[in-house]
N, CA, C and O atoms as a Tinker XYZ file with bonds, in Angstrom:
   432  protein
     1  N    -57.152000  -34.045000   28.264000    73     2
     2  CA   -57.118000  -32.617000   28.021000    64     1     3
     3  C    -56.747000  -31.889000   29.305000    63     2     4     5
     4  O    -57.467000  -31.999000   30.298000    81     3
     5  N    -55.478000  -31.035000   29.313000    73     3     6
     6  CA   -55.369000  -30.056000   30.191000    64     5     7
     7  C    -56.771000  -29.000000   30.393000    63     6     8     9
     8  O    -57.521000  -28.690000   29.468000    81     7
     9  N    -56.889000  -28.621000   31.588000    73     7    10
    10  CA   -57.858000  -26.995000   32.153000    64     9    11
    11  C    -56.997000  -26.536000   33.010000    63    10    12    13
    12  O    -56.239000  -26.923000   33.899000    81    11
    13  N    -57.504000  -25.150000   32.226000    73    11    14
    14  CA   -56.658000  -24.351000   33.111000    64    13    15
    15  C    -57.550000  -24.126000   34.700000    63    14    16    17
    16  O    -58.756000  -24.042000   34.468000    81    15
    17  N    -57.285000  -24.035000   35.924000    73    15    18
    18  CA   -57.851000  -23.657000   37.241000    64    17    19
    19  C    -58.924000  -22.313000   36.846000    63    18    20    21
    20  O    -58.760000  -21.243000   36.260000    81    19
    21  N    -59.902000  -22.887000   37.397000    73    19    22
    22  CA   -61.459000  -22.074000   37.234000    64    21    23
    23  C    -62.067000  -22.323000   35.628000    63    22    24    25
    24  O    -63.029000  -21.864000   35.011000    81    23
    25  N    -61.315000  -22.995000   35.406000    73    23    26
    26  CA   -62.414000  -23.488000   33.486000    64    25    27
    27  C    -63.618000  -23.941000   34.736000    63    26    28    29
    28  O    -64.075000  -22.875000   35.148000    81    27
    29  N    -64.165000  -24.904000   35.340000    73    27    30
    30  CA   -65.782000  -25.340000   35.774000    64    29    31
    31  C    -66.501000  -24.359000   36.421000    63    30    32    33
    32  O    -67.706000  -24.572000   36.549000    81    31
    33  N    -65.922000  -23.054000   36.979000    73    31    34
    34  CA   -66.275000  -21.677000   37.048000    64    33    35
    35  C    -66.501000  -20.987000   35.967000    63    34    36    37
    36  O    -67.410000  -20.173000   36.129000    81    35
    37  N    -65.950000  -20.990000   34.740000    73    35    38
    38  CA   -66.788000  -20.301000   33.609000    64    37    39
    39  C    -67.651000  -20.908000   33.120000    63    38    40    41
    40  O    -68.691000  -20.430000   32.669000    81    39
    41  N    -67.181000  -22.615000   33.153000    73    39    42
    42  CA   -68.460000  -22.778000   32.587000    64    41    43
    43  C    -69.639000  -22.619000   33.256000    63    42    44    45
    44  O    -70.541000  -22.426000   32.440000    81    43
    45  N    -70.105000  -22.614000   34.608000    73    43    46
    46  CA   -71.170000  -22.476000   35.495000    64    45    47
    47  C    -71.380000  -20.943000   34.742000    63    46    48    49
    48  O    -71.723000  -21.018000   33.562000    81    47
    49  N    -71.289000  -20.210000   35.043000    73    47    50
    50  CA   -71.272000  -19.209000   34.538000    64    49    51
    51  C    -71.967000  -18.573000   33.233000    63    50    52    53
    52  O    -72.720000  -17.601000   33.282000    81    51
    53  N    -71.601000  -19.272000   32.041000    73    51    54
    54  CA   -72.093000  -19.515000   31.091000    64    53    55
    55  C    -73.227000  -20.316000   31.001000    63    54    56    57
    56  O    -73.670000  -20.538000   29.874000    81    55
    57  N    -73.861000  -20.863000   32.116000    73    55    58
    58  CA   -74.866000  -21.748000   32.085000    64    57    59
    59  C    -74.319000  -23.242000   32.021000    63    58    60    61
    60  O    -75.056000  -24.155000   32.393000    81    59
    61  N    -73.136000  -23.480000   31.590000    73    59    62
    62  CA   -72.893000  -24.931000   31.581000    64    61    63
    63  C    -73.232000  -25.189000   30.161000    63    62    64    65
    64  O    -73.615000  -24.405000   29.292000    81    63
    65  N    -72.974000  -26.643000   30.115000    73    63    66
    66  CA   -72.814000  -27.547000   31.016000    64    65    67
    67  C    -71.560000  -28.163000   31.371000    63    66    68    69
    68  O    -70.571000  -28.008000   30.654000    81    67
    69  N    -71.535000  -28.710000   32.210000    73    67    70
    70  CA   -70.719000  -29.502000   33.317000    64    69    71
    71  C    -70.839000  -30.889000   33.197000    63    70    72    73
    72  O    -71.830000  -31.568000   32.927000    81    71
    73  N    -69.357000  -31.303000   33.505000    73    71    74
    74  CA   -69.546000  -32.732000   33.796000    64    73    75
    75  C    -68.815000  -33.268000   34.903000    63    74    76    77
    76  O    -67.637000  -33.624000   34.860000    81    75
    77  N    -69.508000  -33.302000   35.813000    73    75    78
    78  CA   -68.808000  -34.075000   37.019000    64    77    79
    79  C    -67.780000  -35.175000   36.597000    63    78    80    81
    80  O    -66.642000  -35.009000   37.035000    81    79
    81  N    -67.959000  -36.054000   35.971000    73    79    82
    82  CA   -66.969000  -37.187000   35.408000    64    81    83
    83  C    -65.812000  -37.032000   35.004000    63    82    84    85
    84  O    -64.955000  -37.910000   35.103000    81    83
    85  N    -65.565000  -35.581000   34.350000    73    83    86
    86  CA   -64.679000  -34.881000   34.355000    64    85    87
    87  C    -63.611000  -33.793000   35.060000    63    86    88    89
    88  O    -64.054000  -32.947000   35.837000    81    87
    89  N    -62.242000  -33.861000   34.759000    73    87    90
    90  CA   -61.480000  -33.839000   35.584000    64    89    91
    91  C    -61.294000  -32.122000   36.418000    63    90    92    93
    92  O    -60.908000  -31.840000   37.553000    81    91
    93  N    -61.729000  -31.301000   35.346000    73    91    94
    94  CA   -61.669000  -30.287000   35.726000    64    93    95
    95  C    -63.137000  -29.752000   36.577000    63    94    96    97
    96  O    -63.364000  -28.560000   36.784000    81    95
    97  N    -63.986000  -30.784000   36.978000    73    95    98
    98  CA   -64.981000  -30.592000   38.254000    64    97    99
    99  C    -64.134000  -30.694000   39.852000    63    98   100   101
   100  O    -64.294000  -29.885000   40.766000    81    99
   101  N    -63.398000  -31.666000   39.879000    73    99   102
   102  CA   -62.489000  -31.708000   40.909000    64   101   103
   103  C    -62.538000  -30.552000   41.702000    63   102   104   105
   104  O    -63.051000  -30.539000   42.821000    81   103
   105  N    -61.893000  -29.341000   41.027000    73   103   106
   106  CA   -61.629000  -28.049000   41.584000    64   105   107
   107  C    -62.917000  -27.847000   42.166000    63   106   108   109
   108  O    -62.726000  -27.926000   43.380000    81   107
   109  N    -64.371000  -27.584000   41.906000    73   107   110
   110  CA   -65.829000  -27.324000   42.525000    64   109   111
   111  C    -65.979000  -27.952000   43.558000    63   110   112   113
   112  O    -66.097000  -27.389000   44.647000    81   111
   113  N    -66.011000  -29.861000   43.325000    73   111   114
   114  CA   -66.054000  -30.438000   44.659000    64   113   115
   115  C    -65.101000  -29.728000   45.438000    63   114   116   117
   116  O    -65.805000  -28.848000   45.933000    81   115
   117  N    -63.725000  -29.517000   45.941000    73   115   118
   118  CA   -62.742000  -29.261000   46.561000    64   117   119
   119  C    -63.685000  -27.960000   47.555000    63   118   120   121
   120  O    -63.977000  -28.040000   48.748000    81   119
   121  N    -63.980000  -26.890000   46.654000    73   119   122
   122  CA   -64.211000  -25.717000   47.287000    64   121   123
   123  C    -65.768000  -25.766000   47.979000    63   122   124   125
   124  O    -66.246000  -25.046000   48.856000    81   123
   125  N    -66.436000  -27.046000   47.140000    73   123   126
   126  CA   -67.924000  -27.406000   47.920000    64   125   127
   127  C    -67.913000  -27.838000   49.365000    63   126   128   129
   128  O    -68.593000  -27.522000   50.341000    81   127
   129  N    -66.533000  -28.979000   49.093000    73   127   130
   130  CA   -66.252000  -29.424000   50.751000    64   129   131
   131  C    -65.601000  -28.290000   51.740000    63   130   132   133
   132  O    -65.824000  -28.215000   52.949000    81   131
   133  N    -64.852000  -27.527000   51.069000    73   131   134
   134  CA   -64.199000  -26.337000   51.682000    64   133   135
   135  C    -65.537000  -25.726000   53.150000    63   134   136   137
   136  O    -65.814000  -25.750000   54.349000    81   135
   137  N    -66.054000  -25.088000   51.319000    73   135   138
   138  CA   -67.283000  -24.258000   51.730000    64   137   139
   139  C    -68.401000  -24.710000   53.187000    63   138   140   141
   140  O    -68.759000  -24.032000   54.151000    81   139
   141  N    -68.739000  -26.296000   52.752000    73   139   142
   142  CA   -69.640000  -27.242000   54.092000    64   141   143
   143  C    -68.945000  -26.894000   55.108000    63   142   144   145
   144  O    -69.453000  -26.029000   55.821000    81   143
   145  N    -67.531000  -27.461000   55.518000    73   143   146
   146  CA   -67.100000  -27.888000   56.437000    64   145   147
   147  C    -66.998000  -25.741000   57.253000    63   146   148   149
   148  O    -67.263000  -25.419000   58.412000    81   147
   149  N    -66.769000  -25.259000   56.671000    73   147   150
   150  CA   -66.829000  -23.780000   57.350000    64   149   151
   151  C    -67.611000  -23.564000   57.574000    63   150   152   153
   152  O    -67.627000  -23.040000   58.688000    81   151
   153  N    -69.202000  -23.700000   56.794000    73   151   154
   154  CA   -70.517000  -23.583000   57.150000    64   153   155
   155  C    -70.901000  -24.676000   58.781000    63   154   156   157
   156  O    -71.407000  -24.359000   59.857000    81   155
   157  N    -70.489000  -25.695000   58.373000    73   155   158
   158  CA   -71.011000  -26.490000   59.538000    64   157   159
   159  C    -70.117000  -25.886000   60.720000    63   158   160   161
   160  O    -70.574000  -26.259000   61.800000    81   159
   161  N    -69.004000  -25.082000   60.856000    73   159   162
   162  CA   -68.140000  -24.939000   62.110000    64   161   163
   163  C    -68.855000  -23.839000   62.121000    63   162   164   165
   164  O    -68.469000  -23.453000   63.225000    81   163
   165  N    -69.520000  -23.099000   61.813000    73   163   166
   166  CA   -70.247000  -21.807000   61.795000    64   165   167
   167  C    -71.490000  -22.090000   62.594000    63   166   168   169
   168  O    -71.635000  -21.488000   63.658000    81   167
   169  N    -72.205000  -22.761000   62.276000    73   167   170
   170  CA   -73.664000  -23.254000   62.175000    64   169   171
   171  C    -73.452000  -24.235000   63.317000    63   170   172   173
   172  O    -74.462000  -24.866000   63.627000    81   171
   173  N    -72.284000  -24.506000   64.044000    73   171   174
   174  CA   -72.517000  -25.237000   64.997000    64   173   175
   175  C    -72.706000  -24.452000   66.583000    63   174   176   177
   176  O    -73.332000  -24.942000   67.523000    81   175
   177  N    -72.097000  -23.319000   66.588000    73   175   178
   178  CA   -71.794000  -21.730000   67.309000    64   177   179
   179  C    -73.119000  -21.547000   67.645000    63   178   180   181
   180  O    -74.069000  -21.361000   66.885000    81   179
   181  N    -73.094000  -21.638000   69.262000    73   179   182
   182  CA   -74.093000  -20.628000   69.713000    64   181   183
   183  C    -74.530000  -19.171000   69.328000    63   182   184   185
   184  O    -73.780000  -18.206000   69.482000    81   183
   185  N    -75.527000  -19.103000   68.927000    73   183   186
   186  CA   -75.991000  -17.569000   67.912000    64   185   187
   187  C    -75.630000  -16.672000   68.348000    63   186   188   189
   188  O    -75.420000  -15.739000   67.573000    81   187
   189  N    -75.276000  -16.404000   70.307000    73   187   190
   190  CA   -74.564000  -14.917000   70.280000    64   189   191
   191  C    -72.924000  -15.358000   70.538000    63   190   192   193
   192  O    -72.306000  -14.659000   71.342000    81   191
   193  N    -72.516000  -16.002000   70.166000    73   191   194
   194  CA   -71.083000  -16.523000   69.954000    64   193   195
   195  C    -70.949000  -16.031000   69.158000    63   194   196   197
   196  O    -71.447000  -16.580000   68.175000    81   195
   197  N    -70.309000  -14.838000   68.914000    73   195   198
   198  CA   -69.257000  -14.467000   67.818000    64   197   199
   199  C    -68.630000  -14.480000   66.947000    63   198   200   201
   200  O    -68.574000  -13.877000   65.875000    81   199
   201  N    -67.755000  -15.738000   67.772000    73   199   202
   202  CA   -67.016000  -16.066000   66.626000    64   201   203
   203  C    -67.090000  -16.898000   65.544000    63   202   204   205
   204  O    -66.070000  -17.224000   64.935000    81   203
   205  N    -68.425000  -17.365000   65.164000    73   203   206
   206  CA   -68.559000  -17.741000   63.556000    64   205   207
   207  C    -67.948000  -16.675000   62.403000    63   206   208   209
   208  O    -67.401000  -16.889000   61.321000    81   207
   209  N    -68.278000  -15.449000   63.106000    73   207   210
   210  CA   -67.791000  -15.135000   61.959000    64   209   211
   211  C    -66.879000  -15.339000   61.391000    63   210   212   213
   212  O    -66.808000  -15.509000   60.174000    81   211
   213  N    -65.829000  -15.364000   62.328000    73   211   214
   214  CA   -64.352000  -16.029000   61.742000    64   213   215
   215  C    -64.520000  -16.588000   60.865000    63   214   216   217
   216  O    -64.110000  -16.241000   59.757000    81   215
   217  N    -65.195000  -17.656000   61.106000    73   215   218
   218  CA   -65.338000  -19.192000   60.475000    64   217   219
   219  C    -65.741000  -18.818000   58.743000    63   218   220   221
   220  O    -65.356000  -19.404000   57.732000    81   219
   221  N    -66.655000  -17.623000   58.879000    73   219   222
   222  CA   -67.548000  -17.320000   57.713000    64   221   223
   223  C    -66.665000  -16.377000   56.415000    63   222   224   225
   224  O    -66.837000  -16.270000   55.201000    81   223
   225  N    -65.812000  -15.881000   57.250000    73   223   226
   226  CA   -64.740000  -14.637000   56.909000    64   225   227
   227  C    -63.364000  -15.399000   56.255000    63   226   228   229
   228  O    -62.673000  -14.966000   55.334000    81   227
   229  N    -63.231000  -16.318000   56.804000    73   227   230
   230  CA   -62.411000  -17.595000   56.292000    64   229   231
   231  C    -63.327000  -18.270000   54.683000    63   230   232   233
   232  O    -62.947000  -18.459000   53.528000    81   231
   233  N    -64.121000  -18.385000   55.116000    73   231   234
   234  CA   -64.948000  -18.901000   53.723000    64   233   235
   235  C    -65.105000  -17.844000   52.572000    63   234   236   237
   236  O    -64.685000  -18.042000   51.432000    81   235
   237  N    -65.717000  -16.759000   52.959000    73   235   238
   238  CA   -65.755000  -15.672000   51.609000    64   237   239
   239  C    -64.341000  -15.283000   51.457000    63   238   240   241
   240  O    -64.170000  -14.627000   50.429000    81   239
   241  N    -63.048000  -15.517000   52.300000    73   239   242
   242  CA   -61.719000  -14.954000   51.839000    64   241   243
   243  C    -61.420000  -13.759000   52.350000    63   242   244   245
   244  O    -60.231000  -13.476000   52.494000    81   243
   245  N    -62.493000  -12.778000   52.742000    73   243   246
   246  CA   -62.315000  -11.152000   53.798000    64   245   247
   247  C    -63.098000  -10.660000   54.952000    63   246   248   249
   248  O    -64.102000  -11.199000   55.419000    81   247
   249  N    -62.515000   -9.558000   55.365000    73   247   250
   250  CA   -63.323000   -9.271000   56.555000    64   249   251
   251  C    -65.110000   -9.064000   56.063000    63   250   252   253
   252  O    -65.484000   -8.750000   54.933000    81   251
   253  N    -66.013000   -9.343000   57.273000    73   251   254
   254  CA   -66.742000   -8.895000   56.962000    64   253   255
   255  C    -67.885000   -7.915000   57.515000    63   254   256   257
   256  O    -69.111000   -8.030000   57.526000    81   255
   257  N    -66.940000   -6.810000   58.013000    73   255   258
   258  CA   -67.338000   -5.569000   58.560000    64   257   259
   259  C    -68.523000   -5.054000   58.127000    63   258   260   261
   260  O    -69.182000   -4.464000   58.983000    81   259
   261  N    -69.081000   -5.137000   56.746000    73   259   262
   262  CA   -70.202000   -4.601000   56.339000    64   261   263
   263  C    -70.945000   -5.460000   56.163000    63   262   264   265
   264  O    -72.072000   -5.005000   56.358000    81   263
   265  N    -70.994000   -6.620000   55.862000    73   263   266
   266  CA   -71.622000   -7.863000   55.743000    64   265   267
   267  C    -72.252000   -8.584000   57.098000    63   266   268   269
   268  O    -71.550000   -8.981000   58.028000    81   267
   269  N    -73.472000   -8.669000   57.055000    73   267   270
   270  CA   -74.216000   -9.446000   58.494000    64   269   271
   271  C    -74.488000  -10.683000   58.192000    63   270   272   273
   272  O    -75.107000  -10.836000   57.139000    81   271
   273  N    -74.274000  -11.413000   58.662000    73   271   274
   274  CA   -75.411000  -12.912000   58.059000    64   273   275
   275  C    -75.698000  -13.959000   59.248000    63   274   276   277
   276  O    -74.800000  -14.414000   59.956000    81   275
   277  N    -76.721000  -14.205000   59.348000    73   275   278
   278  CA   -77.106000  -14.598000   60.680000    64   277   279
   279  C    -76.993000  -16.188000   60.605000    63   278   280   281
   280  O    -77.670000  -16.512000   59.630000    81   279
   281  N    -76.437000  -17.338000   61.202000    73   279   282
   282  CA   -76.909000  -18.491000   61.426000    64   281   283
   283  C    -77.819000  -19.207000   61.961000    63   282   284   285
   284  O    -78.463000  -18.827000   62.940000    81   283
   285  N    -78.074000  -20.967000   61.056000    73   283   286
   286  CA   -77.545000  -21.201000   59.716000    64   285   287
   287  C    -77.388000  -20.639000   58.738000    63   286   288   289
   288  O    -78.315000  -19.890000   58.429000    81   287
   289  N    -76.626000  -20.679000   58.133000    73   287   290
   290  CA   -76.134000  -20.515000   56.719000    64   289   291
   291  C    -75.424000  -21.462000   56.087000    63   290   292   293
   292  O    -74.336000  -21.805000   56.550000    81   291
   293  N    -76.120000  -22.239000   54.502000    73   291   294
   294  CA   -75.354000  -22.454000   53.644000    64   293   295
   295  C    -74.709000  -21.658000   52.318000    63   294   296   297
   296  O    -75.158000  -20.748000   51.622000    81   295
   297  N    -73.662000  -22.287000   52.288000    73   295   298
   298  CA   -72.896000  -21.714000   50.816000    64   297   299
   299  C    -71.610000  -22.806000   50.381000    63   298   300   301
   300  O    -70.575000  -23.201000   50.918000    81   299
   301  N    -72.393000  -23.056000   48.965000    73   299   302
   302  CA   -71.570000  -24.467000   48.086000    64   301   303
   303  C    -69.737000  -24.500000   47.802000    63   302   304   305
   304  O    -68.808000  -25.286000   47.988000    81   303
   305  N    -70.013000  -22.725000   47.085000    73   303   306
   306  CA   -69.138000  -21.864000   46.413000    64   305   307
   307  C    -68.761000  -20.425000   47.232000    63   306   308   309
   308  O    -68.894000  -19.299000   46.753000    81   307
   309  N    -68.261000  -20.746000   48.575000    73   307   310
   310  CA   -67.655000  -19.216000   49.484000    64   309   311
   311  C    -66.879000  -18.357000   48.584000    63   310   312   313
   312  O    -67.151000  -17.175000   48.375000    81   311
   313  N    -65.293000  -19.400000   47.731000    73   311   314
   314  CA   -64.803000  -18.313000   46.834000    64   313   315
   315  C    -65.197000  -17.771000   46.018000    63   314   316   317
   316  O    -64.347000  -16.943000   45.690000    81   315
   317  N    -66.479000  -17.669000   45.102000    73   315   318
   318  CA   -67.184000  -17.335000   44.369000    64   317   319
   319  C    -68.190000  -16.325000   44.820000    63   318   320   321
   320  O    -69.298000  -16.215000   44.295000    81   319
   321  N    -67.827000  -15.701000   45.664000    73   319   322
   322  CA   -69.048000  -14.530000   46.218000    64   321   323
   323  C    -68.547000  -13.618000   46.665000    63   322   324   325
   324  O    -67.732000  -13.755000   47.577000    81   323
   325  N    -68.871000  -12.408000   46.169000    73   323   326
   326  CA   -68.587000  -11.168000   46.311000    64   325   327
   327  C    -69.901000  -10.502000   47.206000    63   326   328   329
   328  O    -71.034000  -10.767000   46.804000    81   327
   329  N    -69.765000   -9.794000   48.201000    73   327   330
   330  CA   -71.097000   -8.666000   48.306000    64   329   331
   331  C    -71.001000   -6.949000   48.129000    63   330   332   333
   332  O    -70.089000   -6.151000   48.346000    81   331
   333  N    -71.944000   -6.847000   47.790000    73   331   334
   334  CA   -72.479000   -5.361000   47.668000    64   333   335
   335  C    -72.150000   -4.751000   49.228000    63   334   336   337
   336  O    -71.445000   -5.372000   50.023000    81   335
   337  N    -72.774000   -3.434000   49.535000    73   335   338
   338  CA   -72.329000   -2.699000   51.023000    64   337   339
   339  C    -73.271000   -2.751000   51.901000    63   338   340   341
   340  O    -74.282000   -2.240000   51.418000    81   339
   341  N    -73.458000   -3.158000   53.076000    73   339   342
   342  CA   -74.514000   -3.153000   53.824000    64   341   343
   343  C    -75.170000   -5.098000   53.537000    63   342   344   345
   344  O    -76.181000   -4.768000   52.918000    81   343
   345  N    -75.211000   -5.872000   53.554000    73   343   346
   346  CA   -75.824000   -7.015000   52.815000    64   345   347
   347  C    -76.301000   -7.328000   54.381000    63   346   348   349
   348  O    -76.045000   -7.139000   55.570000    81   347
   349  N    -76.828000   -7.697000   53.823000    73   347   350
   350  CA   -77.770000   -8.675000   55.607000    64   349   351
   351  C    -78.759000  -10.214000   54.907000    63   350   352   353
   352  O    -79.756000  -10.208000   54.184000    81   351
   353  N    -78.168000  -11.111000   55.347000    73   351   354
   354  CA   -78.654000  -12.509000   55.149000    64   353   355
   355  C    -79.033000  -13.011000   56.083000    63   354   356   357
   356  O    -78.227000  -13.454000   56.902000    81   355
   357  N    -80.254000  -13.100000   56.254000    73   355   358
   358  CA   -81.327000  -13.743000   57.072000    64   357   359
   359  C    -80.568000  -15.251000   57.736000    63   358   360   361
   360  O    -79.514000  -15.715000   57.301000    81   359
   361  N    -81.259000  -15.760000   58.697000    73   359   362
   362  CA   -80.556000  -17.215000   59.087000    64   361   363
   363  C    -81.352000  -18.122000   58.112000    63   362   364   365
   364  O    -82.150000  -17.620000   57.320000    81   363
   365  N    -81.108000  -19.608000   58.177000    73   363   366
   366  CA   -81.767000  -20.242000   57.146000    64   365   367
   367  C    -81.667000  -19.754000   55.767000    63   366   368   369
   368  O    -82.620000  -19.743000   54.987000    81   367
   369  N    -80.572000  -19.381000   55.514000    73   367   370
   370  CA   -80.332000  -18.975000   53.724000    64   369   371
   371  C    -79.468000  -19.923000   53.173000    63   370   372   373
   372  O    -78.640000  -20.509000   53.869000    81   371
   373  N    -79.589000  -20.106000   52.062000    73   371   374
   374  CA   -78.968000  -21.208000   51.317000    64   373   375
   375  C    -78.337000  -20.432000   50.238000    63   374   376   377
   376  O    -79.068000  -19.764000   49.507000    81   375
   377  N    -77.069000  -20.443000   50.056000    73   375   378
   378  CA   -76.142000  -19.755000   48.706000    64   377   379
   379  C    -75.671000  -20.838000   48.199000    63   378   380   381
   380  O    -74.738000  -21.465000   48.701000    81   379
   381  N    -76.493000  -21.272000   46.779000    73   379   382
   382  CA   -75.844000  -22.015000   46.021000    64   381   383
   383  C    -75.370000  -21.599000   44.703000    63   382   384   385
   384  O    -75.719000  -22.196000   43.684000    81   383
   385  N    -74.718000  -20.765000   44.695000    73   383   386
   386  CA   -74.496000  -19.810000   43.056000    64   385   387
   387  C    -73.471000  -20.145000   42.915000    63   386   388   389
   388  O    -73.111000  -20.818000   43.881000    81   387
   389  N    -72.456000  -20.000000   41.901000    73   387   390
   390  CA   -71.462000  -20.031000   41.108000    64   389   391
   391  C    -71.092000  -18.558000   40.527000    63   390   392   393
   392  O    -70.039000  -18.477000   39.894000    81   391
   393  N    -71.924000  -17.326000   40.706000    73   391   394
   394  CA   -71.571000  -16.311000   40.524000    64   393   395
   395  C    -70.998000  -15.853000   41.601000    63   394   396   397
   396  O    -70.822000  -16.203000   42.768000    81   395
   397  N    -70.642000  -14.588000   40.600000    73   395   398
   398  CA   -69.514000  -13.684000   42.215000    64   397   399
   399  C    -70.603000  -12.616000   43.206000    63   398   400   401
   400  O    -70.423000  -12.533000   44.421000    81   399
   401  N    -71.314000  -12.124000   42.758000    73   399   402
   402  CA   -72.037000  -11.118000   43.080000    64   401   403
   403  C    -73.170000  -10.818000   43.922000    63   402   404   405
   404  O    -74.152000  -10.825000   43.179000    81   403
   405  N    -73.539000  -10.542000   45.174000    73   403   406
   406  CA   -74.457000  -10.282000   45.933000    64   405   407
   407  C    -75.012000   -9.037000   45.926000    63   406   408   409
   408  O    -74.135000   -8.210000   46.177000    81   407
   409  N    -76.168000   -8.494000   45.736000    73   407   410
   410  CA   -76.081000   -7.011000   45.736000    64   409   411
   411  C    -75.917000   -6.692000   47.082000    63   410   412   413
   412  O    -75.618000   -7.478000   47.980000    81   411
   413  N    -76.263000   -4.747000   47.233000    73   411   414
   414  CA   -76.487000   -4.447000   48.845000    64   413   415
   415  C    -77.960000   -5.161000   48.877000    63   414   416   417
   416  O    -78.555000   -5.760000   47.980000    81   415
   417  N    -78.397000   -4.841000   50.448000    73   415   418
   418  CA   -79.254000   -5.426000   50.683000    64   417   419
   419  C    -80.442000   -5.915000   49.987000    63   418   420   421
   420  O    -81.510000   -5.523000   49.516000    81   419
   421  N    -79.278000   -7.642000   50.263000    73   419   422
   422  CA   -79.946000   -9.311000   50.070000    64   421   423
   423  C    -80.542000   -9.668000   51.448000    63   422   424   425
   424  O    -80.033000   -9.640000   52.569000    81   423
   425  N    -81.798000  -10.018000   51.017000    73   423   426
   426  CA   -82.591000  -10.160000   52.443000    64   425   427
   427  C    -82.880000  -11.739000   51.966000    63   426   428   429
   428  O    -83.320000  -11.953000   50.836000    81   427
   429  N    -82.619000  -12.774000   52.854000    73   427   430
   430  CA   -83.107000  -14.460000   52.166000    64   429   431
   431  C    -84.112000  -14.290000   52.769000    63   430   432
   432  O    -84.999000  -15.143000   52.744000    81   431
């Protein structure tokens, strides 16, 4: 069976279920490893080093001028997250969602 790109995104979405065994999970792993490997170049950055953010801004896809988030930080699914205005994420937060949506201030 053909999927179209982001079918294992609706289905998360919908609650699932999912089947890894299946071909259209591929796309999730892809953006899970995406997601680690930016987190870990992030999370490896001395805390007043800067430039994680890059690293982090690369992962959600935009700037993130209004957005704070302190390291560590995980997140499974970077393309899958949107935030609200003002957001501030504590260090030690873990984003494992499949939704798009963060409100304004998310405190982990």
């Amino acid at each position: 069976m053909d999927y179209t790109p982001g079918y294992v995104y609706e289905l998360m979405e919908k609650g699932g279920p999912t089947d890894v065994r299946e071909p259209y999970f591929k796309e999730a792993v892809s953006e899970m490893m995406r997601a680690r490997k930016l987190c870990a170049i992030a999370n490896a950055k001395m805390p007043d080093d800067e430039s994680y953010v890059s690293d982090l801004e690369e992962l959600f896809g935009r700037k993130l001028d209004d957005v704070r988030i302190l390291t560590p930080f995980i997140c499974d699914f970077g393309n899958r997250v949107k935030f609200g205005k003002k957001v501030f994420i504590n260090h030690s937060a873990i984003c494992r969602i499949a939704s798009r949506y963060l409100p304004s201030f998310l405190y982990a």
